[in-house]
N, C-alpha and C positions, 0 to 999 in steps of 0.2 A: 548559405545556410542549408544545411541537411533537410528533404523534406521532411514532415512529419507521418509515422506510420498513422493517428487517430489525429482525424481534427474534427472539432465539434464548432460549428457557426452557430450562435445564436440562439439556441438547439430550446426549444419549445416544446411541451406538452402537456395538454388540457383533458379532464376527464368530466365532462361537465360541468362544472361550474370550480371545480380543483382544479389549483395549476400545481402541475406535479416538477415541471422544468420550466423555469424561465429564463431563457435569453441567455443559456451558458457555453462558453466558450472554453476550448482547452486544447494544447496540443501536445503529444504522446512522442514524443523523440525513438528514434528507433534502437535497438539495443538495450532499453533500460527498465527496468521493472516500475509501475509507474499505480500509485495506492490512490483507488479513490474512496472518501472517509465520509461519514453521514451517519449522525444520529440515524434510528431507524424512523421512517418515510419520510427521509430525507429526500429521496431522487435515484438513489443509489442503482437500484434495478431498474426504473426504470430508464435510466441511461444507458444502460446495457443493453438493454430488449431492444432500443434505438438503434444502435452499436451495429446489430444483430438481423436489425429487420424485421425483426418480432414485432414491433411497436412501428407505426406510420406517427413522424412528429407533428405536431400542430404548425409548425413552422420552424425556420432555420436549415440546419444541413447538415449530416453525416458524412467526413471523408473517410477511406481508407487509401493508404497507400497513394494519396492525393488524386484517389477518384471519388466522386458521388456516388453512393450507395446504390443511391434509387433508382439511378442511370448505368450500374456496372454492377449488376450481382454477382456476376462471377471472381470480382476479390474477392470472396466472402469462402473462395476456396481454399485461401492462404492464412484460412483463422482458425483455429480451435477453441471450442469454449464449455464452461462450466456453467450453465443458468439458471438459477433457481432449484438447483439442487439436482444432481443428474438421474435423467430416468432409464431403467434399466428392464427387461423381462424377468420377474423375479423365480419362475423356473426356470431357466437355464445356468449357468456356473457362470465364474467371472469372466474364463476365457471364449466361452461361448458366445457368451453377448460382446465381446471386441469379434470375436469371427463375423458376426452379423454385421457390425458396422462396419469391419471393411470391405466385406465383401459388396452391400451393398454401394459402398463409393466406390468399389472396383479397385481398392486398394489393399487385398487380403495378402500378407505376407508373414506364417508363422513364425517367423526369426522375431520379424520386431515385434509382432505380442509377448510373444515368450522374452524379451527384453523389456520392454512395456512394461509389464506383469514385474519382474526384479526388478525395476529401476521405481516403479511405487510401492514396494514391498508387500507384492501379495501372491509371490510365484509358490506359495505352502498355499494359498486359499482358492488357487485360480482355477481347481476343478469343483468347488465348493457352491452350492444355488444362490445364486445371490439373496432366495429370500430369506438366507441366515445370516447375511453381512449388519453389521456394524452401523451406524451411521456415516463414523471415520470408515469404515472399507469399502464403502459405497461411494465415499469422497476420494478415495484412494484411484477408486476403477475410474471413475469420473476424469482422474486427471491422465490417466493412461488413455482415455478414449478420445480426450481431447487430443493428443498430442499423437496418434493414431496417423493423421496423415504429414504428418511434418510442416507443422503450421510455421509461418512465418509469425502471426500475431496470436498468441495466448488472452484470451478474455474469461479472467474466474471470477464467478461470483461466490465469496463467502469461502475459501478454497482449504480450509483448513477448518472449518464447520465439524463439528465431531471427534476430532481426533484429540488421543493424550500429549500431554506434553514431549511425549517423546516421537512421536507422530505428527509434533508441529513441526519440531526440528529438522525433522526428515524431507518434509515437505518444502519445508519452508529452504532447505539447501536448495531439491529439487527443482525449485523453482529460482533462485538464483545463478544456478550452473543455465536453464535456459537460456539467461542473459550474456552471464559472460564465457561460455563455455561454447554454446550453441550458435548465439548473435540473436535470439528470440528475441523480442520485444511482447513483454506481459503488463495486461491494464488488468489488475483485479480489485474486488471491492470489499472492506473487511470491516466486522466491529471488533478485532482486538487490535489496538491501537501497539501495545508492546511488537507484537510478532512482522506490524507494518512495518515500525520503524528500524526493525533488525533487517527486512527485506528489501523496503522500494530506495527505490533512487530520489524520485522526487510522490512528490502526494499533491492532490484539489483536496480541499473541505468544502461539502456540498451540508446547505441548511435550508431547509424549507424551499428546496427546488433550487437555489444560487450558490455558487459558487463564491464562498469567503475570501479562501486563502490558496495559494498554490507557488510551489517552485519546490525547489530543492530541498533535501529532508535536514540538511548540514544548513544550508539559509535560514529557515524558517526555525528551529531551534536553535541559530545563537543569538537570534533577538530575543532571548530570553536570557543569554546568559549573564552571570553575575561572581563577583569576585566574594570569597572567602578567605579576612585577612584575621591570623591572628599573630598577634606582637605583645611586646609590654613595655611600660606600663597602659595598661587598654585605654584607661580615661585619657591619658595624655596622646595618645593615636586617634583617640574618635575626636579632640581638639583639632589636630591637626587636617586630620584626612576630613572630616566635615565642613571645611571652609574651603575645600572644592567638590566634594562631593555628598550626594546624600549617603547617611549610614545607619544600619540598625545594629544595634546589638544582638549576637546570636549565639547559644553557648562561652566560649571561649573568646570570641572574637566578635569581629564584628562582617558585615555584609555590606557590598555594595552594589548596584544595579547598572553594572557594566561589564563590557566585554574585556577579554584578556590582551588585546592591545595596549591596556594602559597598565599591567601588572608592572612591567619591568618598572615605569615611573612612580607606581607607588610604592617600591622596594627602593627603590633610590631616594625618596624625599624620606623616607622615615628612617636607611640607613643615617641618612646625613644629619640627620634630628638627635642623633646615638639611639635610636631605636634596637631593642631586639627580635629582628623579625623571624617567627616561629616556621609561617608558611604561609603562601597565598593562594588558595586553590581555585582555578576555573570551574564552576557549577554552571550546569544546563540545564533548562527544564526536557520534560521528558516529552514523547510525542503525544500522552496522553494530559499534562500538563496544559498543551499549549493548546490542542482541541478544546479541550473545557473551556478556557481564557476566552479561544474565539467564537464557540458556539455559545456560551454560558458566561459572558462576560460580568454575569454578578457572580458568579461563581469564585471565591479566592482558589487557586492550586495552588 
């Protein structure tokens, strides 16, 4: 098994008598864009800041690149990151504040700012002071600076914070060409649940410092999935099909709380009935759906 670029043991943190992370464990595959989800103070950041360095854990362990943190700072030079919103000299221009940071890591190369700068669209604003930027162009420059030295691991917090929808978009490719384009491996951390489940590969749900739910974004949403049958005549289908299974009546048809494995067989038992079958549709809940259900479990979605 492939090592993991993030592993988190155990991973603890206390702020006097708050436990902000307890006991959470997670690990980050390399290659894949990887969403961690959290009501807010949930843990979100502060797993990050741990991630980072920023933050000394109460106990447990940060790896990278399957070293200890605390004992190898210098992976920390094959990371790039977005923290708590990026800070910038708000008189100097866009490209001036990327000159400073690479000069100062001795990685000044104006090709790749001036690529940098187009590749998060802001090569028209990049003589402009930053203290006229935008919230989203401040998030913008933010992910050019991360990405400044050719990280191996991408850590955004909140990375699409400010921008319009057409600036999620943008973003939000941006940051999946990292993965499959580049071979990046990106851990970021979001409250918009849509634009997660259009990006990560897999996602953690972190509640009150723990860690819920985690794996694959295709896994975790087809345990929701459920079948949409309409046929006729309906009373004589909801006879049928509810003496194996549960069903609700819903518009047209009716509903049932399973996965599309069993579609073909209920096309075949209602064929054979002389049923007229309309259609059967596989329905999924959605990423934000299924968040609610496990953080907010009185919650109907």
């Amino acid at each position: 098994m492939a090592q993991p670029v993030i592993r988190l043991d155990r991973l603890s943190k206390r702020f006097g008598k708050v436990h902000a992370l307890k006991n959470v464990s997670l690990e980050v595959p390399a290659g894949q864009v990887y969403g961690f989800l959290g009501p807010n103070g949930a843990g979100k950041t502060t797993a990050i800041r741990l991630i980072l360095t920023l933050l000394r854990p109460t106990s447990g362990e940060v790896q990278l690149f399957g070293k200890a943190v605390r004992d190898h700072h210098n992976v920390l030079r094959r990371v790039g990151a977005i923290a708590e919103g990026p800070a910038f000299y708000p008189f100097l221009s866009g490209r001036k504040n990327l000159n400073v940071l690479a000069r100062t890591a001795n990685q000044y190369d104006p090709a790749r700012i001036d690529h940098l700068l187009g590749e998060v669209g802001l090569s028209g604003r990049a003589n402009q002071r930053v203290k006229g930027y935008s919230l989203g162009m401040r998030q913008r420059l933010g992910l050019a600076a991360a990405l400044l030295s050719d990280p191996d691991l991408l850590v955004l917090d909140e990375p699409t914070n400010g921008l319009d929808p057409a600036g999620m978009r943008e973003v939000r490719q941006l940051i999946r060409e990292q993965a499959t384009q580049h071979g990046k491996t990106v851990f970021l951390s979001s409250h918009l649940l849509n634009e997660v489940e259009q990006v990560c590969d897999r996602v953690a749900i972190i509640h009150k410092g723990e860690i819920l739910r985690e794996g694959a974004v295709a896994d975790l949403l087809a345990d929701g999935e459920r079948l949409y049958v309409e046929a006729s005549p309906l009373e004589r289908v909801q006879t049928i099909l509810q003496e194996r299974w549960k069903t609700t009546p819903e518009g047209d048809g009716l509903v049932i709380p399973a996965g599309r494995d069993i579609a073909p067989e209920i096309v075949r038992l209602l064929v054979a009935q002389g049923i007229d079958v309309y259609q059967v549709n596989v329905q999924r809940q959605s990423l934000e759906e299924f968040f609610l259900n496990v953080t907010q479990p009185e919650v109907k979605a």
